[in-house]
KOLRO-356062 format. One line per field, with one value per residue: x, y, z of N, C-alpha, C, O, CB in turn; residue in one letter; residue number from 0. Coordinates in steps of 0.1 Angstrom, whole numbers, m for minus. Glycine has a CB too. Layout:
% residues N
n_px: X, ...
n_py: Y, ...
n_pz: Z, ...
ca_px: X, ...
ca_py: Y, ...
ca_pz: Z, ...
c_px: X, ...
c_py: Y, ...
c_pz: Z, ...
o_px: X, ...
o_py: Y, ...
o_pz: Z, ...
cb_px: X, ...
cb_py: Y, ...
cb_pz: Z, ...
rest: a, ...
nr: NUM, ...
END
This chain:
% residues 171
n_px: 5, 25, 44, 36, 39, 63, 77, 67, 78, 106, 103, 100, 119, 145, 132, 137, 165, 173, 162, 171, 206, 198, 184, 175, 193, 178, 164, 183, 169, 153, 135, 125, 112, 94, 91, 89, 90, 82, 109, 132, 145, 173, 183, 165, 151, 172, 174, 151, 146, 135, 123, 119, 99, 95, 75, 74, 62, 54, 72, 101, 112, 134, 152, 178, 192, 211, 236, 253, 277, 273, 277, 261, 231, 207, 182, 151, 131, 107, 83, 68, 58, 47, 47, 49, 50, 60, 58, 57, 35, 22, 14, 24, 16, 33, 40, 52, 56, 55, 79, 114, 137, 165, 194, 225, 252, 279, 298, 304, 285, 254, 222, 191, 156, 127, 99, 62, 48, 69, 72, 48, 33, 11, m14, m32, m63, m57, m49, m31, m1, 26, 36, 48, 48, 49, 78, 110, 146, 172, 210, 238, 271, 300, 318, 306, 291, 257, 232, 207, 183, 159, 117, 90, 54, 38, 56, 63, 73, 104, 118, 114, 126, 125, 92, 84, 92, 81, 51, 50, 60, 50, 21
n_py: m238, m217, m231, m219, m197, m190, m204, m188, m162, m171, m175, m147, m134, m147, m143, m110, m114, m124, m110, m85, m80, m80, m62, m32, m8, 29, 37, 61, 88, 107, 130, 140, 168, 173, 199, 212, 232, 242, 235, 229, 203, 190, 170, 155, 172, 176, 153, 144, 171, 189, 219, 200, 207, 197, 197, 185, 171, 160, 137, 122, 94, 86, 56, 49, 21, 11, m14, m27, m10, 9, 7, 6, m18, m20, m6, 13, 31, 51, 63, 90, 106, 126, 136, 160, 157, 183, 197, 222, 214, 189, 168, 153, 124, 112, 88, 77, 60, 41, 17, 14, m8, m15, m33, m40, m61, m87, m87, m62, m60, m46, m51, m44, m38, m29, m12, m11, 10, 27, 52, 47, 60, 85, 99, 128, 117, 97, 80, 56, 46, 38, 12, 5, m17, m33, m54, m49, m63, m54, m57, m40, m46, m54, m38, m14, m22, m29, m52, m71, m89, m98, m97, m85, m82, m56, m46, m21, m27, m12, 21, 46, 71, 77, 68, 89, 118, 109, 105, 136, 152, 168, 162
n_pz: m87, m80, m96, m114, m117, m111, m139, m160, m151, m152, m177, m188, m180, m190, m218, m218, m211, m237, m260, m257, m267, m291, m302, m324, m331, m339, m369, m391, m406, m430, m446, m477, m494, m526, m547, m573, m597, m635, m644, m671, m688, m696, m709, m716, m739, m756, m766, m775, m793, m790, m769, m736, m705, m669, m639, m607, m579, m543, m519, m506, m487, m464, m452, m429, m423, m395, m384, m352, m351, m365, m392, m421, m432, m444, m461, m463, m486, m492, m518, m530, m554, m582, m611, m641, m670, m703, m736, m759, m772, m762, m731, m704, m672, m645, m620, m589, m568, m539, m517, m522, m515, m499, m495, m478, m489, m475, m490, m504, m519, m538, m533, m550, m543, m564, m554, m561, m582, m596, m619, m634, m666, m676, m705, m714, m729, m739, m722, m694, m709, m707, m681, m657, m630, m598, m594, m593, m596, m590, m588, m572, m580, m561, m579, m591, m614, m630, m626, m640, m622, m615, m624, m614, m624, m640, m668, m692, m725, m737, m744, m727, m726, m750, m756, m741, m762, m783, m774, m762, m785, m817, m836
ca_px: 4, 38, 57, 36, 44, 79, 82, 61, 88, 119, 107, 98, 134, 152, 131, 148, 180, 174, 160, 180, 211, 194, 176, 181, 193, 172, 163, 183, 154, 153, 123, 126, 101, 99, 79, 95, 80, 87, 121, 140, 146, 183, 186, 153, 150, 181, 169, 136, 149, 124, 121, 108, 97, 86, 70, 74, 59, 56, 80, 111, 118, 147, 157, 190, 195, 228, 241, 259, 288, 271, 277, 245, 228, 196, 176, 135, 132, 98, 86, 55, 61, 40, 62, 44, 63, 51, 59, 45, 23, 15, 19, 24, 22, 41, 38, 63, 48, 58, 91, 125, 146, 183, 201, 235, 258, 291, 311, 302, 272, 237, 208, 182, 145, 125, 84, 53, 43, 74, 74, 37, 28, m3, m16, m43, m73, m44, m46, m15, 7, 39, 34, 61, 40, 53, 88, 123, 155, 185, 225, 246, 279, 310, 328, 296, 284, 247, 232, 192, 182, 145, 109, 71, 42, 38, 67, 62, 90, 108, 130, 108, 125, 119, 82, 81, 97, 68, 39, 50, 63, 44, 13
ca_py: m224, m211, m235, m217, m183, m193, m203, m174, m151, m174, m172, m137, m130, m152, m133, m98, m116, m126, m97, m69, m80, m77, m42, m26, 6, 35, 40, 76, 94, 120, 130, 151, 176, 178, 209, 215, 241, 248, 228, 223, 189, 193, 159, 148, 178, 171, 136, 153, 178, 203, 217, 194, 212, 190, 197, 176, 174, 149, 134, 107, 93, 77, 53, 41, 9, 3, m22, m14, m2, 24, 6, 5, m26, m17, 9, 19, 47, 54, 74, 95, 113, 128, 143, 157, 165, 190, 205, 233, 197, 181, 166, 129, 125, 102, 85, 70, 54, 29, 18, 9, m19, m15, m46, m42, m76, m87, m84, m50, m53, m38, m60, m35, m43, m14, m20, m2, 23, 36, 56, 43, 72, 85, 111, 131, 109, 81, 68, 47, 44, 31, 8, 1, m19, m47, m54, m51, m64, m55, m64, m34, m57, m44, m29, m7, m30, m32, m63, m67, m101, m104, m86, m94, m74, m50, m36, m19, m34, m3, 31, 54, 85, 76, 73, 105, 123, 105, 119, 149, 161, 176, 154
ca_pz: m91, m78, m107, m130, m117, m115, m145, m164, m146, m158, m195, m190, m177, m206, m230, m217, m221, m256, m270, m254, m277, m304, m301, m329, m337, m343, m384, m393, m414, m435, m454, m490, m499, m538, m552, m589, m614, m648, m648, m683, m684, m706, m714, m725, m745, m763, m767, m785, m805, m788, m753, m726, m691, m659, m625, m595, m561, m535, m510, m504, m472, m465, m439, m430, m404, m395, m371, m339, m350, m374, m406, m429, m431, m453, m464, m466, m492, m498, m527, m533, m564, m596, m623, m654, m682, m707, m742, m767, m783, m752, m716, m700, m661, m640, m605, m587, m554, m534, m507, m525, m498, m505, m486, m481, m486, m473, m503, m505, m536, m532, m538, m547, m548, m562, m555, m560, m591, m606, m634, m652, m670, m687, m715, m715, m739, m743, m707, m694, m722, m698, m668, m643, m617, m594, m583, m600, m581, m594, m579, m578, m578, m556, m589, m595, m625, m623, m630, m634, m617, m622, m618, m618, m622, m657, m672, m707, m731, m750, m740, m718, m728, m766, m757, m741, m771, m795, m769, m762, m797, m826, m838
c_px: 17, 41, 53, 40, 65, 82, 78, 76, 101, 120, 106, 113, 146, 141, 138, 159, 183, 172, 163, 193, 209, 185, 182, 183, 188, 180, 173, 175, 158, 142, 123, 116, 102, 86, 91, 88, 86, 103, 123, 148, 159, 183, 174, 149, 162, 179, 156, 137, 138, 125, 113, 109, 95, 81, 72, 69, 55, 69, 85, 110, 123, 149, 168, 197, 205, 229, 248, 270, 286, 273, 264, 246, 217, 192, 163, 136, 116, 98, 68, 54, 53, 48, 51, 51, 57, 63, 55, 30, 19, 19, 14, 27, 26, 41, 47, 62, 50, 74, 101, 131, 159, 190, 217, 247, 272, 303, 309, 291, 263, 227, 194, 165, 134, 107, 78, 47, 57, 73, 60, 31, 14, m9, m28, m48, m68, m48, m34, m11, 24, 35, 47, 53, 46, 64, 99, 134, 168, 197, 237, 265, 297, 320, 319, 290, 270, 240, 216, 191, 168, 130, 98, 63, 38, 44, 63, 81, 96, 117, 118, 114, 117, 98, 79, 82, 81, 58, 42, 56, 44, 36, 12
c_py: m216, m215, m226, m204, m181, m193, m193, m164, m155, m174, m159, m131, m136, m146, m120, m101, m116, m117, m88, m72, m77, m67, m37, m9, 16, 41, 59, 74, 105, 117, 143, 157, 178, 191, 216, 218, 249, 243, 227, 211, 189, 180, 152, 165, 178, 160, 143, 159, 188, 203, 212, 201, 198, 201, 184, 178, 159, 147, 124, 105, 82, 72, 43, 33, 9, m4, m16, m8, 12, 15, 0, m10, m28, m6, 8, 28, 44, 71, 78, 110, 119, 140, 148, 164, 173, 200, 216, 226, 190, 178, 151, 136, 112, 98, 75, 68, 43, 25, 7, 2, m19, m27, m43, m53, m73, m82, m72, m44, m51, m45, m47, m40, m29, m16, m13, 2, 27, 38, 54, 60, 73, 97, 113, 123, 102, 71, 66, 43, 40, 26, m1, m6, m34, m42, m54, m54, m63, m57, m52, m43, m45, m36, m21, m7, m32, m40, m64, m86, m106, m95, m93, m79, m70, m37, m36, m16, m11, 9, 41, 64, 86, 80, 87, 115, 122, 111, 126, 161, 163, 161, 151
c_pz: m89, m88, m113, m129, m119, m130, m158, m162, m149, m174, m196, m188, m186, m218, m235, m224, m234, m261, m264, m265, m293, m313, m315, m333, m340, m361, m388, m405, m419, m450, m463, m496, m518, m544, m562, m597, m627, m650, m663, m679, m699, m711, m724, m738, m760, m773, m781, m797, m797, m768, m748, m713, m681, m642, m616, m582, m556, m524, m516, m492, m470, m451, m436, m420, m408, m385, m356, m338, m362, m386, m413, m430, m443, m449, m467, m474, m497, m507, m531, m542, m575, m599, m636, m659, m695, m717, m747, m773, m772, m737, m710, m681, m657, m626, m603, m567, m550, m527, m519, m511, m509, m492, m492, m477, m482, m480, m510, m519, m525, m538, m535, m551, m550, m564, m556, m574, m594, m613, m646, m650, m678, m691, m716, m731, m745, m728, m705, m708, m714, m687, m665, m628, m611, m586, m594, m591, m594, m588, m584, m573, m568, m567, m597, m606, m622, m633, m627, m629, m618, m620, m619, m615, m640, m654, m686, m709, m737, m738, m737, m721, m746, m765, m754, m748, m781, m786, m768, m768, m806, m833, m851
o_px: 19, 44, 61, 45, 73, 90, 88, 83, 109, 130, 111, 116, 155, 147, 142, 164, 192, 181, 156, 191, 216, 182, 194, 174, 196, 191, 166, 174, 166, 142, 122, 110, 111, 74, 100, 80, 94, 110, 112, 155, 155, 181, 174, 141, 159, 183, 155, 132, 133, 126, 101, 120, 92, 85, 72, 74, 53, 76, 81, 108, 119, 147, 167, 206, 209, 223, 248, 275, 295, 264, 257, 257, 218, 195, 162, 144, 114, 103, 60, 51, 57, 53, 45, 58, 46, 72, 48, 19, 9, 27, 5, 33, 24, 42, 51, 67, 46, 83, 98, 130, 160, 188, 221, 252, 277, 313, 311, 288, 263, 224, 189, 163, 131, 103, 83, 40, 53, 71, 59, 28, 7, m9, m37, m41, m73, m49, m25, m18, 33, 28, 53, 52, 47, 64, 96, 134, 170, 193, 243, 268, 302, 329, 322, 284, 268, 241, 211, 200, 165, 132, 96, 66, 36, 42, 60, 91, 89, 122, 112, 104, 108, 92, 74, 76, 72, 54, 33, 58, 32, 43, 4
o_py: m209, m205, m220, m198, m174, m184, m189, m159, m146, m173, m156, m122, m129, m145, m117, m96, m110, m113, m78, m64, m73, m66, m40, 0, 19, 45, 68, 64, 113, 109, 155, 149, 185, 189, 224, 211, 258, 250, 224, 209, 188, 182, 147, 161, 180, 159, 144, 157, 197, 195, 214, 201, 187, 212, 173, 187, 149, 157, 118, 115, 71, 79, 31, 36, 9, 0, m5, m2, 20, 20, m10, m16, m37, 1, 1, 37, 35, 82, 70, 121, 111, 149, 139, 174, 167, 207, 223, 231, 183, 185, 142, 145, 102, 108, 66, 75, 34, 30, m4, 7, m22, m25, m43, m54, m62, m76, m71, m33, m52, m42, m42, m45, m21, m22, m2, m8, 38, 28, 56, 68, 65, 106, 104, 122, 98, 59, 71, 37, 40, 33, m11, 0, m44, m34, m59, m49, m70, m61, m52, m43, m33, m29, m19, 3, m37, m37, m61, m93, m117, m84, m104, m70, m78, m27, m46, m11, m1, 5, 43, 72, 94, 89, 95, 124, 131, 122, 132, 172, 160, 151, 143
o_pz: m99, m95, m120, m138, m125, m134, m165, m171, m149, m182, m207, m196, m189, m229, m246, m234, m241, m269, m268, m275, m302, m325, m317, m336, m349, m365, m388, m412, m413, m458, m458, m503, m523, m544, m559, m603, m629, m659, m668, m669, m711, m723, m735, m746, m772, m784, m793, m807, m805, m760, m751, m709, m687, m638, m622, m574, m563, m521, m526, m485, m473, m441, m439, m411, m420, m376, m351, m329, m365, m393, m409, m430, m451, m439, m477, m470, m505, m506, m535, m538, m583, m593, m641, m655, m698, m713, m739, m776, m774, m732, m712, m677, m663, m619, m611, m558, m557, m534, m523, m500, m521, m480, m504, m466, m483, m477, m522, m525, m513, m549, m525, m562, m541, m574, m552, m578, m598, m621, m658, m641, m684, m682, m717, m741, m756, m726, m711, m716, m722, m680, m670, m617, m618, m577, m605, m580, m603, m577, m595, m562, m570, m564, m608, m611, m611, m645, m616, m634, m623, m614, m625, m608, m650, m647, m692, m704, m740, m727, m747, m721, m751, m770, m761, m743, m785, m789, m774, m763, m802, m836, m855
cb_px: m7, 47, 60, 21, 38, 84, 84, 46, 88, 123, 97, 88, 138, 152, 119, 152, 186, 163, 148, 188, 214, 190, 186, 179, 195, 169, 140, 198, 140, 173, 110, 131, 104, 101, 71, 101, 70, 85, 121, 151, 128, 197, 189, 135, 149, 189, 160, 127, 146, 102, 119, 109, 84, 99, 54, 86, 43, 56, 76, 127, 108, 161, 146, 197, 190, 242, 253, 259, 302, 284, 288, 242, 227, 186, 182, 127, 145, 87, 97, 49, 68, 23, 78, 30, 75, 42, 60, 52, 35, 13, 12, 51, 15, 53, 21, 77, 34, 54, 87, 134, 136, 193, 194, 237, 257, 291, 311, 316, 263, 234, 205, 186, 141, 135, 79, 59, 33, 80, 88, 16, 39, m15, m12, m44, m79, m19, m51, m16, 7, 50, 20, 70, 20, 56, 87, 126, 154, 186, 230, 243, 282, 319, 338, 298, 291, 240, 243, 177, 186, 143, 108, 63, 48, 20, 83, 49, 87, 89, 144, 110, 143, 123, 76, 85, 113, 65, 31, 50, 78, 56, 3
cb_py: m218, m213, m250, m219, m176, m207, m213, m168, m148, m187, m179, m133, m134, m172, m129, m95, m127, m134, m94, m67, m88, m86, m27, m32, 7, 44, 40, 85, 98, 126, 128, 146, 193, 164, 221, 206, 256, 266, 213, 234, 177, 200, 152, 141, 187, 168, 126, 165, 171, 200, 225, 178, 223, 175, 200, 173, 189, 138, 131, 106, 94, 85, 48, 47, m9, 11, m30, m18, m13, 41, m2, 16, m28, m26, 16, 25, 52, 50, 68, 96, 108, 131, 126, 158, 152, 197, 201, 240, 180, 169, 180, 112, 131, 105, 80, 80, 53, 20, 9, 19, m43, 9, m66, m33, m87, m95, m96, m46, m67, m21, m78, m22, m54, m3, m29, 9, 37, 39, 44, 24, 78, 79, 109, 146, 115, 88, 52, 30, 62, 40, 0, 20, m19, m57, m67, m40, m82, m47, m85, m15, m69, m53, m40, 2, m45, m21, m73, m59, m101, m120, m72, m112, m58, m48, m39, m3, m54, 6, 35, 51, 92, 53, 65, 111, 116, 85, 121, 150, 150, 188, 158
cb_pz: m82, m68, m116, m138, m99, m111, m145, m152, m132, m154, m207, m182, m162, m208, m228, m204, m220, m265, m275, m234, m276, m307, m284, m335, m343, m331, m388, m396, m406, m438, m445, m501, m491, m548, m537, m596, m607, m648, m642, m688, m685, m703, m702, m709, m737, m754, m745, m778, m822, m797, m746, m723, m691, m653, m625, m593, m557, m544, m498, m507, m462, m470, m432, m435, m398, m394, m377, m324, m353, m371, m409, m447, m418, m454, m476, m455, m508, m487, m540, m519, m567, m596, m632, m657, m690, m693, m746, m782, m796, m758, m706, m712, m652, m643, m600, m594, m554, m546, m487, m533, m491, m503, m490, m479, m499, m471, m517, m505, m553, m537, m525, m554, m537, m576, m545, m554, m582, m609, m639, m650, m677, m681, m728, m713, m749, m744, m707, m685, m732, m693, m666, m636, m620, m606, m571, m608, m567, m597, m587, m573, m600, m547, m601, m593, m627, m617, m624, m649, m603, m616, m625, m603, m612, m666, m670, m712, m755, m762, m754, m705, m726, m774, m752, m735, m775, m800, m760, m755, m809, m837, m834
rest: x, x, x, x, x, x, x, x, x, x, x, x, x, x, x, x, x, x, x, x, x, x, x, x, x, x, x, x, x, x, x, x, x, x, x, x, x, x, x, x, x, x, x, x, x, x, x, x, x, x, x, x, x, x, x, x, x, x, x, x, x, x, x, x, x, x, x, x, x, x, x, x, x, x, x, x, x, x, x, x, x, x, x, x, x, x, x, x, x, x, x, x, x, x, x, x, x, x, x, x, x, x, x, x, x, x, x, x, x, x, x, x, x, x, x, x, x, x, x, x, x, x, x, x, x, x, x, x, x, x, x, x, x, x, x, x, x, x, x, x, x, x, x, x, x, x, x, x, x, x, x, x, x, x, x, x, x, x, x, x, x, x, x, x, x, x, x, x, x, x, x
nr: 0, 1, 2, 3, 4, 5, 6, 7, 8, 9, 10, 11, 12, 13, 14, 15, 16, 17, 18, 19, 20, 21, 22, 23, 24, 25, 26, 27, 28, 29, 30, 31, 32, 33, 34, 35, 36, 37, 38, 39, 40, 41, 42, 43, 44, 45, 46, 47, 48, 49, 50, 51, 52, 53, 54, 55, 56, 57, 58, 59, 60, 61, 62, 63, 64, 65, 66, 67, 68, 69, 70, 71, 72, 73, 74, 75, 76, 77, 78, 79, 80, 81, 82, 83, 84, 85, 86, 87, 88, 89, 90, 91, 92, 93, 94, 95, 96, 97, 98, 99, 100, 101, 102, 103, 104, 105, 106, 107, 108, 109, 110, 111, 112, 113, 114, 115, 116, 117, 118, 119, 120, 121, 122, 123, 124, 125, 126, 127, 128, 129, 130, 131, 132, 133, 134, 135, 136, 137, 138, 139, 140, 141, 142, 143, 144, 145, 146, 147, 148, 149, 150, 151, 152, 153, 154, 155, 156, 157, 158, 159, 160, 161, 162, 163, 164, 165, 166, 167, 168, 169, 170
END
């Protein structure tokens, strides 16, 4: 009965050892309020040929480990977003849900993995007409080249602003 208390209390005391080095860091946080009304969206209007507006509301929340000398290590960003965008002819909304993981490598690239719901959108008495669902990982490379690496889930093929232009122009 003693060995076993002994040795209970010697793995309990090499446990401490082990995992005090390797404590990590408390996450800095910072969490983004979005509440956006009646925005001009210059670019995609441009893109259209007619004015496009948006709304936005929801949150980000960002979290940034670093090691123990402070230099970032990875990143949590969750995202809890709905966007609808909206002409004189119509209106598309947009959800964008779910935690981006940013890993940051030795050689100074960014392996980004971006998971959840971005971006599937959908039209009134159309439904989903864009889906973004799954995972995408892209490699932003140390000379800020960004390089897609692979994805799974359902991605609709084509140019995402183009569709938005075709729903929410003139019928």
């Amino acid at each position: 009965m003693v060995r076993m208390v002994r040795a209970f209390m010697c793995a309990c005391l090499l446990g401490a050892v082990f995992v005090a080095p390797a404590a990590a860091v408390q996450p800095v946080m910072e969490r983004v309020e979005i509440a956006d009304v009646g925005l001009l969206d210059e670019g995609l209007s441009e893109l259209c040929g007619f004015d496009v507006w948006f709304d936005g509301s929801g949150h980000i929340t960002f979290r940034l480990l670093t090691d123990a000398d402070g230099n970032p290590v990875r990143e949590v960003n969750n995202f809890a977003i709905h966007v609808r965008f909206y002409s004189e002819f119509g209106s598309v909304s947009t959800v964008d849900v779910g935690p981006d993981r940013v890993i940051y490598n030795d050689d100074g690239s960014l392996d980004i993995f971006i998971t959840g719901n971005p971006q599937s959108m959908t039209a009134p008495g159309e439904g989903r007409v864009w889906d973004n669902n799954g995972w995408i990982h892209i490699l932003i490379t140390p000379e800020r080249d960004v390089e897609f690496i692979g994805s799974a889930g359902q991605h609709t093929e084509g140019d995402q602003a183009l569709i938005l232009c075709e729903l929410l122009g003139p019928a």
